[in-house]
C-alpha positions in Angstrom: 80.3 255.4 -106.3 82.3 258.3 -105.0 81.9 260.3 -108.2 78.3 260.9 -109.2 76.9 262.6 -112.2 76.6 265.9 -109.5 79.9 266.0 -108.1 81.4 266.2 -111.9 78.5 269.0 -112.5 79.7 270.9 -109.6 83.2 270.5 -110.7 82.2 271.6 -113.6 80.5 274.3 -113.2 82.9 276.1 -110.5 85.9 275.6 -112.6 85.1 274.8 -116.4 82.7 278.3 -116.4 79.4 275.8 -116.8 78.1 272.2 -116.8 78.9 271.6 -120.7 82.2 273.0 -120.8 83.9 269.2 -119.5 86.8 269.9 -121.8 88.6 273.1 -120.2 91.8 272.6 -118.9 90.6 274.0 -115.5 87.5 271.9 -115.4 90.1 268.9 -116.1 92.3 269.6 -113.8 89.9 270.0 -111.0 88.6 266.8 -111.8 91.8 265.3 -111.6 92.5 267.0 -108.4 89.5 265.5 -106.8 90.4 261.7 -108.1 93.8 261.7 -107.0 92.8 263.0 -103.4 90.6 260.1 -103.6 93.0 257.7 -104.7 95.5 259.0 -101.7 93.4 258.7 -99.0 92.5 254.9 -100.7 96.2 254.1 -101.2 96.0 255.1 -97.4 94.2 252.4 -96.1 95.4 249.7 -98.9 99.2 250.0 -98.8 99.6 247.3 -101.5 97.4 248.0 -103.9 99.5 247.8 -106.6 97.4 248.9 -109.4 96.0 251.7 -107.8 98.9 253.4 -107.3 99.8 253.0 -110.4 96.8 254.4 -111.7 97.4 257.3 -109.4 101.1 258.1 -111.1 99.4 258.1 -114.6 97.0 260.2 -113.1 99.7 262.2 -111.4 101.3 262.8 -114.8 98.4 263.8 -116.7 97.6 266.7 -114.2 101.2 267.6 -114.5 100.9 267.7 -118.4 97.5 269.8 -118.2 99.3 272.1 -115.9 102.5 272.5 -118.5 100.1 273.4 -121.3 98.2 275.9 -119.3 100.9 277.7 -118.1 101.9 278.2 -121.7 99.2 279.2 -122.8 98.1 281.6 -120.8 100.5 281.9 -117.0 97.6 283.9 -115.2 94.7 281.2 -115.9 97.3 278.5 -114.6 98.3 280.6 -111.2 94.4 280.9 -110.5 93.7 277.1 -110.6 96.8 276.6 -108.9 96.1 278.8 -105.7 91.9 277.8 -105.8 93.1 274.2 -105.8 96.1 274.2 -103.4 97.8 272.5 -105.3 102.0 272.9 -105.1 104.7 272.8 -107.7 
């Protein structure tokens, strides 16, 4: 499987602050981050896979919605996970 119990530690641990802390925003979104380029370079190679590309919108959209709260919250916190994860708005 391409996400082991590791990878989600690491995730974890370079972006939530430790291993536990799997419900930060951060940690979320880097998690998310690292499925969708996964799903892309699926979606790739499998042009009509229907329902993975669906999956990828909802996935898409939950980022998105992660991303809205943390830039209310707190607008520093959200351009730091934006520029460590390349990620464009």
């Amino acid at each position: 499987m391409y996400l082991t119990k590791e990878i989600k530690g690491d995730i974890f641990t370079k972006h939530g602050g430790n291993i536990a802390n799997t419900g930060s925003a951060e940690g979320q979104i880097a998690l998310f981050t690292f499925r969708i380029s996964h799903l892309t370079e699926h979606l790739k190679r499998n042009r009509k896979d229907y329902n993975t590309e669906r999956s990828l919108v909802l996935l898409v959209g939950k980022r998105r919605r992660l991303l809205d709260y943390l830039k209310k919250k707190d607008i520093n916190r959200y351009r730091e996970i934006i520029k460590e994860l390349g990620i464009r708005k």
